[in-house]
C-alpha positions in Angstrom: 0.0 0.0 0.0 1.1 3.4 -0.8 2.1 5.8 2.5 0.0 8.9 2.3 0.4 12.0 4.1 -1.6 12.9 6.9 -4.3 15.8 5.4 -3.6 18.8 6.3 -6.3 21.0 8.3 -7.2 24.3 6.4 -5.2 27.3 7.4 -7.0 30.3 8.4 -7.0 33.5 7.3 -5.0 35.0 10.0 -2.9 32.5 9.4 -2.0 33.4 5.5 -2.3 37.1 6.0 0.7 37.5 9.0 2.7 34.5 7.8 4.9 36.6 4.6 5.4 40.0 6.6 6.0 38.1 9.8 8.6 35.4 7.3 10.3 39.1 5.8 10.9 40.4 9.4 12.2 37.8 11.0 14.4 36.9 8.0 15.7 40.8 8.0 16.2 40.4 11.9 17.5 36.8 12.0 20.3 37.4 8.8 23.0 39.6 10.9 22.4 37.8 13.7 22.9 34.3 11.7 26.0 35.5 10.1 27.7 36.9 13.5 26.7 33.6 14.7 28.7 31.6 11.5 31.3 34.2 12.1 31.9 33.6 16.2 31.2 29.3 15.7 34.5 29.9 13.0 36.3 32.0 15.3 35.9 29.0 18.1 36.6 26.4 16.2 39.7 28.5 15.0 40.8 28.8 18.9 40.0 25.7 19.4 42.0 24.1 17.0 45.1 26.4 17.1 45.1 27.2 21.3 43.3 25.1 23.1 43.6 21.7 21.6 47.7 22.6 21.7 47.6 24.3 24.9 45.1 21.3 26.3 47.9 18.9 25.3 50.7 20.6 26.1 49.7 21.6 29.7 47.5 18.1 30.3 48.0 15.8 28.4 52.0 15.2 27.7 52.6 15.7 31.9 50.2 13.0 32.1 51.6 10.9 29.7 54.8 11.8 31.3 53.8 11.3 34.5 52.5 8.0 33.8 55.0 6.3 31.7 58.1 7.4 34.2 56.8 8.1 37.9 53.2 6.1 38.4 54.2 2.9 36.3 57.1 2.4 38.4 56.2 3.3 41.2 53.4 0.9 40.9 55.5 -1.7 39.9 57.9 -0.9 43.0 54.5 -0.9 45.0 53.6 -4.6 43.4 57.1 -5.9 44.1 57.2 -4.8 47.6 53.6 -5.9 48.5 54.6 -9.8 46.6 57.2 -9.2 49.0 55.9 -8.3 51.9 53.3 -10.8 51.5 55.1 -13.6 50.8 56.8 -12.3 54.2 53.4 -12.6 56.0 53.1 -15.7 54.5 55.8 -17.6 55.7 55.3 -15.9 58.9 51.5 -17.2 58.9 52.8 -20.5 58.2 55.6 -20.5 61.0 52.8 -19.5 63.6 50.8 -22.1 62.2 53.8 -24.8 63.1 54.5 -23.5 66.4 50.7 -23.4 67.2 49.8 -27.3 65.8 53.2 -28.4 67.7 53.4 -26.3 70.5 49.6 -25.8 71.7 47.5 -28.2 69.7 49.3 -31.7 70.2 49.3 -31.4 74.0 46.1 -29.8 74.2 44.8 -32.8 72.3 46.9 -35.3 74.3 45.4 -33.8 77.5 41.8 -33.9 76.2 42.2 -37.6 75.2 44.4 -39.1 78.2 42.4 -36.3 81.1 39.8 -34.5 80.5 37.5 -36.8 78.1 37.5 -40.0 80.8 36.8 -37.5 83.7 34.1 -35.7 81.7 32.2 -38.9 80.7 32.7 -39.9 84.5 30.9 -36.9 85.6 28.3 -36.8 83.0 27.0 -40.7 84.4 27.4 -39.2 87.6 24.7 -36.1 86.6 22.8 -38.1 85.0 22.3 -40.4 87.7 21.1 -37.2 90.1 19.4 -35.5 87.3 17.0 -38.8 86.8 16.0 -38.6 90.8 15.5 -34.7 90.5 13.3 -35.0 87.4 10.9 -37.9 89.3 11.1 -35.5 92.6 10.2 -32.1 90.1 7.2 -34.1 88.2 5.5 -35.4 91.4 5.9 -31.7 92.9 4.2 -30.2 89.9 1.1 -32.4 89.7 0.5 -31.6 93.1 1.3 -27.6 92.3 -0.6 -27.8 89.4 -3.7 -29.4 90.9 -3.7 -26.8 93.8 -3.3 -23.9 90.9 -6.3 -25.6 88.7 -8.5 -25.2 92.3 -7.3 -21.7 93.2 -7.0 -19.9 89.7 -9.5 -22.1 87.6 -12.4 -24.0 89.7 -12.8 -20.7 92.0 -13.1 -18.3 89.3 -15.9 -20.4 86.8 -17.6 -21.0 90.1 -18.1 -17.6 91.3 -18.5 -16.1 87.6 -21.5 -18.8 87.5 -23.5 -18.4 90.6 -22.5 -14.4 90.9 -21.4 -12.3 88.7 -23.7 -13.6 85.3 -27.0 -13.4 86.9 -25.9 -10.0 88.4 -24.7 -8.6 84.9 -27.6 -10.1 83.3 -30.5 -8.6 85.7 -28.8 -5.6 87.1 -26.8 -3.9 83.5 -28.4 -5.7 80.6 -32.0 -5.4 81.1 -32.2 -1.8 82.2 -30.1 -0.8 79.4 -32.5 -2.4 76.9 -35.5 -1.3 78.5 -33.5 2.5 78.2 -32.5 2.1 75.0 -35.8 1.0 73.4 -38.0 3.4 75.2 -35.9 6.6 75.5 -32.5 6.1 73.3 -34.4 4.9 70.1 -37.2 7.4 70.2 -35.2 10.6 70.7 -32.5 9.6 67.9 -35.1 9.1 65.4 -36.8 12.8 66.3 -32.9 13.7 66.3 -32.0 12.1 62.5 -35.9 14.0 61.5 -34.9 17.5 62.6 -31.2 16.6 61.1 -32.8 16.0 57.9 -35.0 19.3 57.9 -31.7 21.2 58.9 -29.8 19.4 55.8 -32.7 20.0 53.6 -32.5 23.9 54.5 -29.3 24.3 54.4 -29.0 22.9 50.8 -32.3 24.9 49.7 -29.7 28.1 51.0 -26.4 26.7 49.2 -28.1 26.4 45.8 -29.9 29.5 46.2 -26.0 30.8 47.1 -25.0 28.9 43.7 -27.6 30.1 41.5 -26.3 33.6 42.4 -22.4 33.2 42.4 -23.1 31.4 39.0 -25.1 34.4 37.7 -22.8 36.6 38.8 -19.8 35.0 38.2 -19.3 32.5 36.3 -21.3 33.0 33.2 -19.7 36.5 32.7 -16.6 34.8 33.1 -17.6 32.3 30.6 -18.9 34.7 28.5 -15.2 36.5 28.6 -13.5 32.9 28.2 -15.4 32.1 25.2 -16.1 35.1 23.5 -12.4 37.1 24.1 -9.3 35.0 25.5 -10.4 32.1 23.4 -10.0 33.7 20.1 -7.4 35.7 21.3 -5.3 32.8 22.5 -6.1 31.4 19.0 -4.7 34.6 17.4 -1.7 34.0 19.9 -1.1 30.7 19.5 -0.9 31.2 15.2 1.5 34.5 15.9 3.5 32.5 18.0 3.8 29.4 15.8 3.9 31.3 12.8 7.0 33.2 14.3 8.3 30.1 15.6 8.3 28.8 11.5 9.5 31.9 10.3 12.1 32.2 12.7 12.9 28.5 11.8 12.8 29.1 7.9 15.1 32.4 8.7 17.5 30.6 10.3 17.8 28.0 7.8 18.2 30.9 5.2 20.5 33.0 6.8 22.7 29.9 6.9 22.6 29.6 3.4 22.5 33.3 2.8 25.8 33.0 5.7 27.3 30.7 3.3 27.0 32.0 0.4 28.5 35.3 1.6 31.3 33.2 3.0 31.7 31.4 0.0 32.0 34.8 -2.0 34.5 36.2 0.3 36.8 33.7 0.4 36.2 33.6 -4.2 36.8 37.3 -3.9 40.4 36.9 -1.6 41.4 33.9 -3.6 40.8 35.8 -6.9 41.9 39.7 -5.4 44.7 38.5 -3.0 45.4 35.1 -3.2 46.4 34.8 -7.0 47.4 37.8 -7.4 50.1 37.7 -4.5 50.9 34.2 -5.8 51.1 35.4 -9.5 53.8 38.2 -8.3 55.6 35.2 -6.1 56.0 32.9 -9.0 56.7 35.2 -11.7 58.3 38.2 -10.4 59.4 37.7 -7.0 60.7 34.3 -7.1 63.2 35.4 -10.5 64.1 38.1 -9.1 65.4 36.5 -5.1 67.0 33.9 -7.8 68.8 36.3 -9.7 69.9 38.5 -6.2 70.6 35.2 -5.3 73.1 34.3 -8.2 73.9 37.6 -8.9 74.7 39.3 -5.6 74.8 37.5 -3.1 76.9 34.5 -4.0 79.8 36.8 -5.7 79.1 39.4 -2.5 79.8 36.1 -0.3 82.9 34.9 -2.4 84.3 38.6 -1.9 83.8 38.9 1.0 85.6 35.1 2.0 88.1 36.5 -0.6 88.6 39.7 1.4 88.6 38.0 4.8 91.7 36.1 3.0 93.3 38.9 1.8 92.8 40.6 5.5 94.0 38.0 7.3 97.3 37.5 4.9 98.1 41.1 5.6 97.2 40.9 9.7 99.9 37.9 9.2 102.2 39.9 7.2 101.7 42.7 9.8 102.6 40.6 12.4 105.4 39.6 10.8 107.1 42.6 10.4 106.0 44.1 14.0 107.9 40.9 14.9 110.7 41.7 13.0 111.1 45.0 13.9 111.4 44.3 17.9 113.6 41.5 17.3 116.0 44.3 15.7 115.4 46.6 18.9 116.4 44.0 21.2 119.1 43.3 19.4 120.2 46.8 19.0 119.9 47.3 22.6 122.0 44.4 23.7 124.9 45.7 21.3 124.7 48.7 23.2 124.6 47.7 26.6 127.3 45.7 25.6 129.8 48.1 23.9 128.8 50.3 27.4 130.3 47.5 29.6 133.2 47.2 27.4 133.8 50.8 27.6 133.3 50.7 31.5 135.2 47.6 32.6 137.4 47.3 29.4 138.8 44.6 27.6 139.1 43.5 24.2 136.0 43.5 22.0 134.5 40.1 21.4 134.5 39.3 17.8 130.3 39.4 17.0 128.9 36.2 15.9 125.4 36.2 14.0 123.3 34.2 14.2 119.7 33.7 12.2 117.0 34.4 14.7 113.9 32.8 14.3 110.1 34.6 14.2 108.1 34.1 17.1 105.7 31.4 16.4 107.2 30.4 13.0 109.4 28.1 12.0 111.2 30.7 9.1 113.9 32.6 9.7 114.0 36.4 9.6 115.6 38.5 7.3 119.1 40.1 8.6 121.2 38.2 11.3 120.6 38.6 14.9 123.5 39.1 17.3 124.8 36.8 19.5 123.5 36.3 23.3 123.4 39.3 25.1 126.5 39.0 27.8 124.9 38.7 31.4 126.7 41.8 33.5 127.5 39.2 36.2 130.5 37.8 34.0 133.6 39.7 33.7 135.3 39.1 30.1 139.1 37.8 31.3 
């Protein structure tokens, strides 16, 4: 069989005549509001996915992870290992006291209850029993004579007395003046009682539905008449307004997502095509020549200069050096001639015939250009 639609029930004319302008508003109203809403739900997501998740991770879940895997799992596993130990401690421990207990307290105490105390108990129970058979005889002959006496005191007395006294007493002195009262006084005066009850009622509802009459007159059919003939088309009215603003507000939602869409749809068309190709258009054809020919072109040759001129520095700080070297080796030695020819001259003596000799750079292995003197001549030797 073919599934059919429920019918629909005819809409009314209020209905169809607020349901467009009310659709229009709401759609107007409901459109910013939609697409703030889009914009704020992208903004979270954004957060969430570039701070929170990260930050979330970074501040929870790694220290957990790294609490876990280096402090809790062993220190459960030292937990586990000591508690094996401990209870394989209170184990053997159990079982020693156990030993000492079945050795040391049970054997003899089993001993002594089979050689001692099981003879002498059986001994004493025949013994008991022996008395308790004479005390039973003695105790069932004393309570058939108690019990008789009881039967004659407590049983025979009381039927006795309650037969020849007290009945005929109750029955002649309370029972037949009470039904002699209550059929000739009792009876008669609460039948005139339940009659004059009955008249009272009977008023008394005459008065209430004369009172209902009037509070229904007064009352309730003009607030009938309100109910019916004003709140109950107006709640009509305001039940359609409210579910017709209820669809529209539904149907503008709906919309404004799609209108939201679309509009974020054309934005991001409108970026791609405005900024996003354009700025990758100048990257690929103009800006990624041009760092390749500065690249090539400029800096590569300004780097090999400028490793060629760190060379050509360096050669002449070494050269520099050299020379600076040079030139105080010659001032030492120029000094030591003259200190010496100024000894000669002050203690005398027949000048020593100068041997050069080749003097050596500091820190290089070449020798210097010109000979260096000999050894300057400590003053503490005296030429003979």
């Amino acid at each position: 069989m073919e599934n059919r639609s429920a019918p629909q029930s005819p809409e009314g004319c209020l209905t169809v005549a607020i349901r467009i302008p009310v659709r229009i508003a709401v759609l107007v109203l409901v459109v910013p509001v939609r697409m703030v809403w889009d914009l704020l739900a992208a903004g979270a997501k954004a957060v969430r996915r570039v701070v929170l998740v990260p930050l979330w991770r970074m501040l929870v879940v790694i220290p957990f992870e790294w609490s876990y895997r280096f402090l809790l799992t062993p220190l459960g596993q030292a937990i586990a290992w000591l508690a094996g130990v401990a209870g394989a401690g209170i184990l053997a421990l159990g079982r020693g006291v156990a030993w000492l207990a079945v050795n040391l307290v049970a054997a003899p105490a089993g001993l002594l209850f089979r050689t001692v105390l099981a003879p002498l108990g059986r001994g004493v129970g025949r013994v008991v029993r022996g008395i308790g058979t004479g005390i039973g005889l003695a105790a069932r002959a004393v309570g058939f004579v108690l019990g008789r006496v009881l039967w004659a005191v407590f049983v025979r007395t009381p039927t006795t007395l309650w037969r020849l006294l007290l009945r005929p007493l109750l029955r002649h002195g309370l029972l037949a003046p009470g039904s002699w009262l209550y059929r000739n006084a009792l009876t008669p005066l609460g039948h005139a009682t339940a009659r004059l009850g009955r008249a009272v009622g009977t008023a008394l509802a005459a008065v209430a539905r004369g009172l209902g009459a009037l509070v229904v007159v007064l009352f309730v059919v003009p607030v009938v008449w309100v109910y019916r003939q004003l709140l109950t088309p107006l709640g009509r009215a305001l039940v359609v307004v409210v579910r017709e603003i209820g669809h529209a507000v539904g149907h503008a939602w709906r919309a404004a997502g799609f209108v939201s869409r679309a509009v974020g749809r054309g934005l991001k068309w409108l970026a791609r095509n405005l900024l996003g190709r354009p700025l990758r258009w100048v990257y690929t054809t103009l800006l990624t020549p041009v760092g390749h020919w500065v690249r090539d072109a400029v800096l590569r040759p300004a780097a090999r200069a400028a490793r060629e001129v760190g060379r050509i520095a360096a050669d002449a700080a070494r050269g520099a050096g050299r020379a600076a070297r040079e030139a105080l080796a010659s001032a030492r030695e120029t000094v030591r001639t003259a200190r010496q020819e100024a000894w000669r001259a002050l203690v005398g003596g027949s000048p020593r015939e100068r041997v050069e000799h080749r003097a050596r750079t500091l820190g290089s292995t070449t020798t210097a250009s010109g000979a260096v003197p000999a050894p300057e001549i400590s003053l503490s030797k005296t030429e003979g």
